[in-house]
C-alpha positions in Angstrom: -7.8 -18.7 -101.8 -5.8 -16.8 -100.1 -2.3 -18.0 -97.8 -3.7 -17.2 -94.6 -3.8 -18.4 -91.3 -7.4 -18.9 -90.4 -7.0 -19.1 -86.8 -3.8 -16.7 -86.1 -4.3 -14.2 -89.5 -1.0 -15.1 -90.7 0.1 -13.6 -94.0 2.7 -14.0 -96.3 5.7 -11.7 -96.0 8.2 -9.8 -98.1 12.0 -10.1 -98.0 15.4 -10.2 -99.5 16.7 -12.7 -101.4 20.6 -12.3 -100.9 22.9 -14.1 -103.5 26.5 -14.8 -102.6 27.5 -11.4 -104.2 24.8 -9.8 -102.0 23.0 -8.7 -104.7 19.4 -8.4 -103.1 16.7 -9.0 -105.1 12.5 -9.4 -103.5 11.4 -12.6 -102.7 8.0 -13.9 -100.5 8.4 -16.0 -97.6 5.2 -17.6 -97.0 3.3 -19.2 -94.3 3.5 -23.3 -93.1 0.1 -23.4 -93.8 -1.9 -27.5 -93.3 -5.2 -28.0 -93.9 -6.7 -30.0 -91.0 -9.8 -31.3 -89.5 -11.2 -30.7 -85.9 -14.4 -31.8 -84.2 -16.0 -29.1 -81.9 -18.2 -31.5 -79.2 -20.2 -28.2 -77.9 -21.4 -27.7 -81.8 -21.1 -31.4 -82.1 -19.7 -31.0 -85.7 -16.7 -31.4 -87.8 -14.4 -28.1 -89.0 -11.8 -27.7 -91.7 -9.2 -25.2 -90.9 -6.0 -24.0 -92.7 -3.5 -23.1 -89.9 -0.1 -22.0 -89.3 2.1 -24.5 -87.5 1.8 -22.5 -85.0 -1.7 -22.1 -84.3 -1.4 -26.1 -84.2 1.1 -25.8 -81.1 -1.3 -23.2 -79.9 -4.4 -25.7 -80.2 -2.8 -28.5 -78.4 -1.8 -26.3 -75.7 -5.4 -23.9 -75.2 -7.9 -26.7 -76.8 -9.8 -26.4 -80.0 -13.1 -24.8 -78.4 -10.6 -22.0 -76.8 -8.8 -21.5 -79.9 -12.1 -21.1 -82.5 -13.8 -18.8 -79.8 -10.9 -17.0 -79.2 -10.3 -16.9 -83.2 -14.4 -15.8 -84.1 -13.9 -12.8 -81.6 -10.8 -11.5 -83.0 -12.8 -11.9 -86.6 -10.3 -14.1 -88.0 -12.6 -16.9 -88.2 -16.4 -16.4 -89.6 -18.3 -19.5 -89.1 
C-alpha cells in the first residue's frame, strides 16, 4: 500500500539530504500519515481512512460528511 493521503492525495516527496560539508545526497520526506476510524451517520456506517495530519485539522474544521464528499468528487476517495 501505497503512502498516500486518502482524503487530501498526499504523496511522498523528494529532497536533499545536506551533511555538514554540504555534500547533498537524495533523500524522501514522507507523509504524517494515521490510520483512523470515522462513522458517516448519513451512510450510518463505520470508515477507515489513512490521512495526513492535515486532512485531520481539515475534518475537525469542515466535518467528516464534508470532507469524504468533497474527497469522492475530487476522486481521491473511491468508496
Amino acid at each position: 500500500m501505497s503512502r498516500v493521503c486518502e482524503i487530501t492525495g498526499k504523496k511522498a516527496i523528494v529532497g536533499n539530504k545536506v551533511s555538514h560539508s554540504n555534500a547533498k545526497t537524495k533523500r524522501k520526506f514522507n507523509v504524517n500519515l494515521q490510520v483512523k476510524k470515522f462513522f458517516l451517520p448519513e451512510e450510518n456506517k463505520w470508515v477507515t481512512l489513512r490521512l495526513s495530519t492535515s486532512a485531520l485539522r481539515t475534518i475537525n474544521k469542515n466535518g467528516i460528511t464534508a470532507v469524504v464528499k468533497e474527497a469522492k468528487e475530487l476522486g481521491f476517495l473511491k468508496k
